[in-house]
N, C-alpha and C positions, 0 to 999 in steps of 0.2 A: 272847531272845524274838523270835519272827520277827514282819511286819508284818499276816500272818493272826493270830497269838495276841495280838496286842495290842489287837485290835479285834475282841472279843466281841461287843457289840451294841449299837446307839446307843440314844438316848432314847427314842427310837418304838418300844423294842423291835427293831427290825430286826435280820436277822443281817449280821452286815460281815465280811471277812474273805473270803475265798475261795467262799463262797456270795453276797453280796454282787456282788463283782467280775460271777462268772457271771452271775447278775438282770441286772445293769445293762448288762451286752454284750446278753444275749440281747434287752433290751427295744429295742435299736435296728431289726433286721428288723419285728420286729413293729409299733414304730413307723411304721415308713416305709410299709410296709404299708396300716397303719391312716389314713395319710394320705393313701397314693394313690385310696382307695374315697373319703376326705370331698373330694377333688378333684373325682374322676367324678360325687360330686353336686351339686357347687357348679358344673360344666360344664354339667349337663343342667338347673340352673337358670336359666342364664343369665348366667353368668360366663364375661368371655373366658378363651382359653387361657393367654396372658404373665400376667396377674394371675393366676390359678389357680396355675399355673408357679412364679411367681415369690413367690409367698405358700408354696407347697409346700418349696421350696427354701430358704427362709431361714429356717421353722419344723424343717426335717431339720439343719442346719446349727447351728441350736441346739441340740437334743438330742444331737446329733452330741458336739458340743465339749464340751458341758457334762458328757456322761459319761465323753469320754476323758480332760476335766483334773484329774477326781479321784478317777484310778488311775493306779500305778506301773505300771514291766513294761510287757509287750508292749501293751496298750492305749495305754499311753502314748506308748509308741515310735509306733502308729499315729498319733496326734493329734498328735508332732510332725512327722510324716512330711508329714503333709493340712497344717499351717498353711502350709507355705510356698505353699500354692494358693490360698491367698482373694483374692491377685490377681486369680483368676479369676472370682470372684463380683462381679457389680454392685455398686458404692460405695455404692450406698441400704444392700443389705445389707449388706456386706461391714464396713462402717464402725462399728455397733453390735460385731463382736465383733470386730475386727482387735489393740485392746491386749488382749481374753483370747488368743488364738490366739499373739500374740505373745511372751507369759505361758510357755504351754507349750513353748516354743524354751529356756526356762530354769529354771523354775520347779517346783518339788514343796515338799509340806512340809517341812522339815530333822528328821533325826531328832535325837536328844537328845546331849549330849557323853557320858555313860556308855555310852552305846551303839557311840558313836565310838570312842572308847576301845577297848572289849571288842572290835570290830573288828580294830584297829591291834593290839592284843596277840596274836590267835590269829596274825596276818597276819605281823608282825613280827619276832614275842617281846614277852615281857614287860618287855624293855627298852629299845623304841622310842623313847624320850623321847631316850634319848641321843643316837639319832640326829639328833635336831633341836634347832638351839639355841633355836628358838620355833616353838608352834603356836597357832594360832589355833582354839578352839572353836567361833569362829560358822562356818557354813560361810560361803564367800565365794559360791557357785554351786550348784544344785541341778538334775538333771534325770532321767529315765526309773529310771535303775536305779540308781545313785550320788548324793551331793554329794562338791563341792569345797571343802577347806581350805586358805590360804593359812600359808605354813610359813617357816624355814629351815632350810637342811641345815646341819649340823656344818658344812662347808668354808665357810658363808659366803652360800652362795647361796639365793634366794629360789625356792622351788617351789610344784610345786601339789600337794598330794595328793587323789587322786580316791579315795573310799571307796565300797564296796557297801553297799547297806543291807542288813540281816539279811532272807531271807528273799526278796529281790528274784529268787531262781532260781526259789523255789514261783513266787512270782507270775507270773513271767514265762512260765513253760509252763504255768499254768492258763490265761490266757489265750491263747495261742499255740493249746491244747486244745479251747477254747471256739471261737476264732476257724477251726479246723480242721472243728467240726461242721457250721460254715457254709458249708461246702464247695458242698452241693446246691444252696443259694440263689444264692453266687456267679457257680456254673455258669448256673442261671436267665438272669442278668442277663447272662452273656457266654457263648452257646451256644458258640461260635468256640472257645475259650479253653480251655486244659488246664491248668484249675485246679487239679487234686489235684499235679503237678509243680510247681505254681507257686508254689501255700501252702509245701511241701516244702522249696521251697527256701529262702523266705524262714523258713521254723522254724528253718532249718540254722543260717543265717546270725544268727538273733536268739539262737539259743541257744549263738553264738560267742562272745556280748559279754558271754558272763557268766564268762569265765574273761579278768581283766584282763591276764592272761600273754600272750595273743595278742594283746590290741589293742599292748600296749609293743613285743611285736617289731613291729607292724605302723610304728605309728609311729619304730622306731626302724630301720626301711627308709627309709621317707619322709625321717627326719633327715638320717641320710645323703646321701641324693640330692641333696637341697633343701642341704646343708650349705653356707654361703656364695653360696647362686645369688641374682642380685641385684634376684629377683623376690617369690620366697616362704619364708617362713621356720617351720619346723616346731619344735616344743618338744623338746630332747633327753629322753632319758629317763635319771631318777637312780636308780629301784629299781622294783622290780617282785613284784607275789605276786596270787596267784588271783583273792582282793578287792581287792586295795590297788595302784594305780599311782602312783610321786612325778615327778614332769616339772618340767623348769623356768619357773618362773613367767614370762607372755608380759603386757605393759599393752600396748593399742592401744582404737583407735576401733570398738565391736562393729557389725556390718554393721547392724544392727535401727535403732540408731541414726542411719547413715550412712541408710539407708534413709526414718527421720523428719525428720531435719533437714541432709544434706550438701547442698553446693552442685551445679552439674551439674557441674564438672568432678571434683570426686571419687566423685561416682554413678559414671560414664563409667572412671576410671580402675577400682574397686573391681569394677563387670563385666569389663574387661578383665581382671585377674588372678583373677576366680574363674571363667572361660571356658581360660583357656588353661591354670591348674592342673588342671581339671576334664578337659581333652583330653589334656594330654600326660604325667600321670602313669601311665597305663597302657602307653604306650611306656617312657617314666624308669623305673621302679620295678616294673612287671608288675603291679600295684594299682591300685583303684579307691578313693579314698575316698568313703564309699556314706551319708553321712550329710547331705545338705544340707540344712540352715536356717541363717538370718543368725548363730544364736549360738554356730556352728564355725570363723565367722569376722570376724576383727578384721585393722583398717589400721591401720596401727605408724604413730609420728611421721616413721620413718625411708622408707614410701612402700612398704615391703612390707608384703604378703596374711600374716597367721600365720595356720596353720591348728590347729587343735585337737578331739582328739577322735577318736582311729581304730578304735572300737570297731564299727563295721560300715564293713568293707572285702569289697570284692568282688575275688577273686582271678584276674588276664584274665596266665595264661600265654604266653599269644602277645598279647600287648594288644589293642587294640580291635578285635570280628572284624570280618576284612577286609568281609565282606559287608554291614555294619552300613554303609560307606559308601559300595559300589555302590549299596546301594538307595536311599541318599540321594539318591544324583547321578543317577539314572537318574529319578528320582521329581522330581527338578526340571531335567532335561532334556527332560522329558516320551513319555521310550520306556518305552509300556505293556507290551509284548512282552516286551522284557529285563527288566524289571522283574519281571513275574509268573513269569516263570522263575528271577527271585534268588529270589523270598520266596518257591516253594515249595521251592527247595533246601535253604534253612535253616527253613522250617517255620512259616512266616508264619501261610502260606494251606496250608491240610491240609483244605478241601471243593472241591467240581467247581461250585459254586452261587456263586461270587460273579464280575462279569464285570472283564474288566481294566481298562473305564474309568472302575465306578465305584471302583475302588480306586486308580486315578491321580488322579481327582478328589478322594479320602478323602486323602491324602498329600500331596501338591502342596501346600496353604497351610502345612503347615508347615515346608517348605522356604524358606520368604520369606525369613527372617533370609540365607539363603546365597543369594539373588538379588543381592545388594548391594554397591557397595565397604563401604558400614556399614548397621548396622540397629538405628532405634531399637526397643529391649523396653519394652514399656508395657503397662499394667492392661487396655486398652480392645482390644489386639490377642489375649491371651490370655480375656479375655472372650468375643471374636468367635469364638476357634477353639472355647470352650467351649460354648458358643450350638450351633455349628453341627453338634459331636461330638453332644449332648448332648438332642439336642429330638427325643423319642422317634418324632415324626411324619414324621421327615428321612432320604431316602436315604443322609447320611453314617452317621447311627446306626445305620440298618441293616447298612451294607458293615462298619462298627465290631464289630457282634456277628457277623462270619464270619472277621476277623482272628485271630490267634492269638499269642501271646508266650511264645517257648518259654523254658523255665524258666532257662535259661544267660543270658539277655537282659536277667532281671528285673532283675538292681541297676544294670544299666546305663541300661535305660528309667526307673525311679526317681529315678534319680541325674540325668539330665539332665532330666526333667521338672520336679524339682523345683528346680535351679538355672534353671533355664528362670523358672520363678516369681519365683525372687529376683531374678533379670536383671531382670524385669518391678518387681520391688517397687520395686527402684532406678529404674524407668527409663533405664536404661544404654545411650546407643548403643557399636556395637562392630563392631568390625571379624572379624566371624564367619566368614566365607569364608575370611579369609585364615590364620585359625586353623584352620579346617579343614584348608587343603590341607595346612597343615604336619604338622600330627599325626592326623588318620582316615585310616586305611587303604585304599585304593581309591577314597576320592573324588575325588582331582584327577587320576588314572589309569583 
């Protein structure tokens, strides 16, 4: 029974299930929509803008969240994608949903052990059991398109097993389907932006994760590489099938945690090693691990980063492109010229309409971290940069909508914006320049 046939329809009658799912994505444009007109009349009554603004914003932010936390699949994948950003939202707001948002870094309902079960059999054999001297029914972890049960293998050792849920591939391309129609609107909101390549490519990518064959090689690169390095430590991998991954079981301190209650010298150290795993596994290994939220990553007793979870990787055959950090260093060097000549070479900028200072001035603040021998990441500086992208009235938001992110870019912009967050959630100062020069390509050259 997949998770559309199991859910007919609720007590209101409603339909759930696939027609559901669809309702409640599409009710989000029309949302925001419906709010931006009751803004423009609470403006022309007499309401400033920031309260307008800021009532707008944390009324979207609920509906937002509240409809990704209770879908599987690619919605979900969305909502955990966005929590690692509420850093960026104001603490007045931010603070009412920060433990749901945090929820969604792990969280779904568990499905039933017969269900588990009927999984492990098509996946296994029918004789799976043997392979474990214990398994555990409750799941231990839950998230997008899987739970985790805590296990051991025949030889002794303690694993994990990651299960599919039934049905999580419909769901996952209904949505993905849904979120593709939305293609017109998104364009809307980012003229600049070559969106129909950009959805595309993240389809690709989200509909990689559903065959667990490719995440185990993926991580079983990573193991590799990271094998004995005395920084980070990846989970080997014990067996592998389409649903079913088993990995060795990892215990440490989950970053979410580290995040609510570590001291500042473990904030500080826990940014430094998800900063320089985040940069130099695309040189190490030609990969990108593309999934950042606090609950991929745990600090072991022993003072390494394990990472977990390689089901969206971004594949950088030549590692990080080299252009990615001319334009950094050009962009906080402050040469507009060279600069406008990198980003149309790799496709930045693709109009004649935007001018090179103000997209020097659009760029520049975010280069701050790499001004510095260290640079504290806090709530209040990613706020600033959000404020400033973000306030529809503002020359940066307009030179924003003439940008462009061509499609090859997207899990690498993803990927650092949203460790960018976490850095912030931690508060982490770091030593970021000097991580750069080592491992981005053309910045210190």
């Amino acid at each position: 029974m997949t998770d559309t046939a199991a859910d007919a329809a609720d007590d209101r009658g409603l339909p759930s299930g696939t027609a559901a799912r669809t309702a409640k994505l599409a009710s989000l444009p029309l949302g925001f929509a419906g709010r931006a007109m009751s803004g423009w009349g609470r403006r022309l009554s007499g309401q400033g803008a920031d309260e307008v603004n800021a009532e707008m914003s944390a009324k979207a932010a609920e509906q937002l969240f509240q409809v990704l936390g209770t879908l599987k699949g690619g919605a979900m994948k969305f909502g955990q994608a966005l929590s690692v950003f509420e850093a960026a939202v104001p603490e007045e707001y931010a603070a009412p949903y920060r433990e749901a948002l945090t929820k969604l870094q792990s969280a779904a309902p568990p499905m039933p052990a017969n269900q588990t079960h009927r999984v492990l059999d098509e996946q296994l054999g029918s004789a799976w059991r043997t392979r474990f001297s214990r398994f555990d029914d409750e799941p231990a972890a839950s998230a997008s398109i899987g739970q985790v049960h805590r296990a051991v293998w025949h030889d002794g050792r303690e694993v994990a097993v990651k299960v599919q849920y039934p049905g999580a591939d419909e769901a996952l391309r209904s949505d993905l389907r849904q979120l593709m129609r939305f293609s017109r609107l998104f364009q809307a909101l980012a003229p600049g932006t070559e969106v129909k390549p950009l959805l595309a490519e993240l389809s690709d990518r989200m509909n990689e994760e559903l065959d667990y064959r490719g995440e185990a090689d993926y991580q079983r690169a990573f193991a590799a590489e990271f094998d004995s390095d005395p920084r980070v430590v990846v989970p080997k991998v014990v067996a592998s099938a389409p649903k079913v991954v088993v990995t060795e079981w990892m215990t440490g301190t989950p970053l979410a945690s580290i995040i609510n209650h570590g001291d500042t010298a473990t904030r500080n150290e826990a940014g430094r090693l998800l900063l320089e795993f985040h940069y130099s596994s695309p040189e190490r290994v030609r990969l990108l691990h593309s999934d950042p939220h606090p609950g991929n990553f745990m600090l072991r007793d022993d003072g390494k980063l394990c990472v977990i979870d390689f089901g969206a990787v971004a594949r950088l055959p030549h590692g990080i492109p080299r252009g990615l950090g001319e334009i950094t260093r050009l962009a906080l060097d402050g040469k507009q010229d060279e600069l406008m000549s990198v980003l149309r070479e790799h496709r930045f900028i693709t109009t004649t309409s935007v001018k090179a200072e103000d997209v020097l001035a659009y760029l520049a603040p975010f280069t701050e971290p790499l001004a510095h021998r260290t640079f504290t990441f806090s709530r209040d500086w990613l706020q600033s940069q959000a404020v400033r992208v973000g306030d529809v009235g503002s020359k940066d938001f307009r030179t924003g909508r003439l940008l462009n992110l061509p499609a090859e870019y997207l899990l690498i912009h993803r990927t650092t914006a949203g460790n960018t967050g976490i850095l912030c959630q931690l508060g982490a100062e770091v030593a970021v320049r000097e991580i750069a020069e080592k491992w981005i390509p053309g910045f210190a050259d």
